[in-house]
C-alpha positions in Angstrom: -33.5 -54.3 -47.9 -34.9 -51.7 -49.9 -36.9 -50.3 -46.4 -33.7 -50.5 -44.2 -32.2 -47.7 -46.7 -34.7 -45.0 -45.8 -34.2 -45.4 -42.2 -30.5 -45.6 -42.5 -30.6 -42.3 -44.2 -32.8 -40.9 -41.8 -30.9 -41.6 -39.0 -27.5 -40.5 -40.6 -29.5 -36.9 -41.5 -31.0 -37.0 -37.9 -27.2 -37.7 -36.2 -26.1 -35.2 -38.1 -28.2 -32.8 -37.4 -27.5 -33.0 -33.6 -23.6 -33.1 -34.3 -24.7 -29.7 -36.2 -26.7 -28.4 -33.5 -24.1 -29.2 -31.1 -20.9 -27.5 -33.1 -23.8 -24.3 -33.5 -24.2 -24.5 -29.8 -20.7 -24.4 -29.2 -20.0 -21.9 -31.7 -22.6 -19.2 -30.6 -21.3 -20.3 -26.9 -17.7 -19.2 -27.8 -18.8 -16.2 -30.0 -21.0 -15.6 -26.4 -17.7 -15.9 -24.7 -15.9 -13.6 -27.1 -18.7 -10.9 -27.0 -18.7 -11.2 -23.1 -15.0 -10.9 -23.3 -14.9 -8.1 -26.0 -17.1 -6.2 -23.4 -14.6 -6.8 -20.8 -12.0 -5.7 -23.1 -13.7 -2.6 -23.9 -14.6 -1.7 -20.5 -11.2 -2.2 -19.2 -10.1 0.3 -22.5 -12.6 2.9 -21.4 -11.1 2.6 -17.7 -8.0 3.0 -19.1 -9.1 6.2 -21.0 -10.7 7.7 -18.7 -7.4 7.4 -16.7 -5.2 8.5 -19.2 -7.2 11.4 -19.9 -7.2 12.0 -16.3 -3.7 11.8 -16.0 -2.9 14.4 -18.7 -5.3 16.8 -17.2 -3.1 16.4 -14.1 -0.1 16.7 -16.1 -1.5 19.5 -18.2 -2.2 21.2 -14.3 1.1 20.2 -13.4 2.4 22.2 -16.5 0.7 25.3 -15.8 1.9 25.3 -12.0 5.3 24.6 -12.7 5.2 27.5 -15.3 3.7 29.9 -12.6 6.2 29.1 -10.4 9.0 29.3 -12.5 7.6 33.2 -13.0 7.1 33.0 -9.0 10.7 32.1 -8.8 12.3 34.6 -11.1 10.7 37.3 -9.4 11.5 35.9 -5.9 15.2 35.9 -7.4 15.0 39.8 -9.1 13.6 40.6 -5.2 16.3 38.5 -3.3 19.4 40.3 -5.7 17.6 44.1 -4.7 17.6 43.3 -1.3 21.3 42.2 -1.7 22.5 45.4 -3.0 20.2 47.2 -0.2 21.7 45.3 2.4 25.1 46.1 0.7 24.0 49.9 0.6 22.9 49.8 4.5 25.9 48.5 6.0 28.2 51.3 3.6 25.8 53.6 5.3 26.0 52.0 8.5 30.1 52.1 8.3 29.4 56.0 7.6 27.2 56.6 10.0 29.5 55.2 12.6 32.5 57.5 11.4 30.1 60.4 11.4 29.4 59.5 14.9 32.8 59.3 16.0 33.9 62.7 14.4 29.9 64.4 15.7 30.9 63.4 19.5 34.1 65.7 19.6 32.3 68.4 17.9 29.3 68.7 20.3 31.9 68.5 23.2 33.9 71.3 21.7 29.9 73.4 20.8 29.9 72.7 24.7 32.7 74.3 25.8 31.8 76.9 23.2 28.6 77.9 24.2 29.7 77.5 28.5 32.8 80.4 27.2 30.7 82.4 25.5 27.9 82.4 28.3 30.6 83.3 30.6 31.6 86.5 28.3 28.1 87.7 28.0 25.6 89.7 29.7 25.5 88.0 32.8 21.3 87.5 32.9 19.7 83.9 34.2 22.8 83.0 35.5 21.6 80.4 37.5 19.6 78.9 34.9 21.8 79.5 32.1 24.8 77.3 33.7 22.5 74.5 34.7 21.5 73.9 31.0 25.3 74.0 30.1 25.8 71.2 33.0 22.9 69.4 31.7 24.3 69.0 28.6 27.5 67.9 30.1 26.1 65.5 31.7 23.9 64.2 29.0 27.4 63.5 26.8 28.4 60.9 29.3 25.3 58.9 29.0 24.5 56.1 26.9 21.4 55.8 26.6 20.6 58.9 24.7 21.6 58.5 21.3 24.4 60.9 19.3 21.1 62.3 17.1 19.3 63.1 20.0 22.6 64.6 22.1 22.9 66.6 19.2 19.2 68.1 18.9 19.3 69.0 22.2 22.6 70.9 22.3 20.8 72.7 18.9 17.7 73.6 21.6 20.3 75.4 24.0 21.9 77.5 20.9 18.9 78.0 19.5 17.3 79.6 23.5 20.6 81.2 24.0 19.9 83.0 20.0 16.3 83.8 21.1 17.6 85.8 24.4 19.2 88.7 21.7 15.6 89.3 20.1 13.4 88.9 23.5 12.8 91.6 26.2 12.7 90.1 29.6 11.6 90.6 33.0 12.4 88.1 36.3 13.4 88.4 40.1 16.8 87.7 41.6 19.1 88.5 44.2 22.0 91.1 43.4 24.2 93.2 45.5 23.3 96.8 45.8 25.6 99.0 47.6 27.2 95.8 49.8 23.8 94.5 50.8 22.1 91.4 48.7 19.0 92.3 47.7 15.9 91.4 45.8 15.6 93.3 42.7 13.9 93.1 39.3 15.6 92.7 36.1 14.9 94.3 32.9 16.9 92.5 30.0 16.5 94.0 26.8 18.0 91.7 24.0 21.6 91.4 24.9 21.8 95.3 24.7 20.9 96.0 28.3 20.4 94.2 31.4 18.8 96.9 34.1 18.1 96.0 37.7 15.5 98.2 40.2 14.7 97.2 43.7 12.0 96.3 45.1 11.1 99.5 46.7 11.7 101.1 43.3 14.7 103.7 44.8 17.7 102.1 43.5 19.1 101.2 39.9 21.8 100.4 38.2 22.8 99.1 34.7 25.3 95.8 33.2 28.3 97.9 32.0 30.0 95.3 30.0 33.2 96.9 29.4 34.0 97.0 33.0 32.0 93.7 33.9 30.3 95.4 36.6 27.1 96.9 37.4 26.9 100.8 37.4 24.0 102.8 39.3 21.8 104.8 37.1 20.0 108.3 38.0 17.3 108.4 39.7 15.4 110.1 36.5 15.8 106.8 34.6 13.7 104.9 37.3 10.4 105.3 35.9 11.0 104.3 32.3 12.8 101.4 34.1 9.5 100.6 36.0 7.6 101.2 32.6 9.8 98.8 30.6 9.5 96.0 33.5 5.7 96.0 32.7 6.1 96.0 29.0 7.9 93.1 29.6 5.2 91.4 31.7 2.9 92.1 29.1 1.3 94.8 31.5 1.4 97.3 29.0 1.4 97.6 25.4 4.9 97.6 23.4 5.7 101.5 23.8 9.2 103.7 23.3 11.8 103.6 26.2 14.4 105.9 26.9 16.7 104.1 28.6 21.1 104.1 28.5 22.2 101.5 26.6 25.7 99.2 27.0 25.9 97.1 24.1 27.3 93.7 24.4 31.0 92.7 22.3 
């Protein structure tokens, strides 16, 4: 009996050796599983702060933008409010400019009828083309598709040529009775102070008398300054004294 006990002992060390082995197996198995897991874990917390940290940089972006445009905004709105009051300010001046326009259309008409009287009472030089620029201008009031600034420049053009004729010497060719008989003659307008005709043939002359609204004939002795003031007027000669009778216009 006493060599049974050794072995019995043996065998209870040996069986539980492997029932150590085993529980060591399974522990470094689980702690295997729980590393392995751990790692998962980890990995799946980096993910997660990688994301987050990705997120707030978005959000942080997101910030930023939504600040810029809020600046964007306010100054779109300052912009929007001035154009407001300039629209405001354009249709005041619209409503003006439209009772400007009503009260400027009578006024040229009466500048028109004006300006056709007192061509009528003057000197009576470029008839012909002194009337058809007052009809012109008639005219030019019925249409519409010259506007009231432009109708009103160019009635300004006519005063201002019909202003030039009293500081301008003249000379041009037109028909004009002489003793009963028209003939063609050549004027000499000085200013408004004198309008002179001599024929062709360089006898006859006469001179605008505008007190009795009729031509009057001039001596024969007055010709040749006549003739010399008709080429200083063409630019014949040089600017020189004239003696010449003079009617002065009312």
């Amino acid at each position: 009996m006493i060599g049974v006990k050794p072995l019995i002992l043996a065998g209870i060390v040996a069986a539980t050796a492997t029932v150590h082995a085993n529980e060591l197996d399974r522990v470094i198995d689980k702690s295997s599983e729980i590393n392995q897991s751990a790692t998962q874990s980890q990995t799946k917390i980096d993910k997660i702060a990688d994301s987050m940290q990705g997120r707030l940089q978005q959000f942080t972006a997101l910030n930023k933008e939504i600040d810029g445009l809020a600046v964007y905004n306010a100054q779109l709105t300052r912009q929007l409010n001035n154009q407001v009051t300039e629209m405001g300010d354009l249709n005041a001046s619209m409503d003006k400019v439209s009772v400007i326009e009503r009260q400027i259309t009578p006024l040229m008409i009466r500048m028109i009828t004006g300006l056709e009287q007192f061509v009528a009472l003057d000197v009576p030089f470029l008839k012909d083309e002194r009337a058809k620029r007052i009809s012109s201008l008639k005219q030019m009031m019925d249409r519409a598709d010259i506007n009231s600034s432009e109708k009103f420049r160019r009635l300004l053009e006519a005063y201002q040529v019909e202003v030039d004729y009293g500081r301008t010497i003249e000379a041009y060719t037109a028909l004009q009775s002489v003793d009963g008989q028209e003939r063609e003659v050549d004027f000499l307008r000085i200013g408004r102070l004198e309008l002179i005709y001599l024929t062709r043939d360089g006898k006859k002359a006469g001179s605008w008398d505008q007190q009795t609204k009729t031509f009057v004939a001039l001596p024969d002795s007055t010709i040749s300054q006549i003739s010399k003031g008709l080429r200083i007027a063409r630019k014949q000669l040089a600017p020189d004294m004239l003696t010449l009778p003079v009617h002065a216009a009312e």
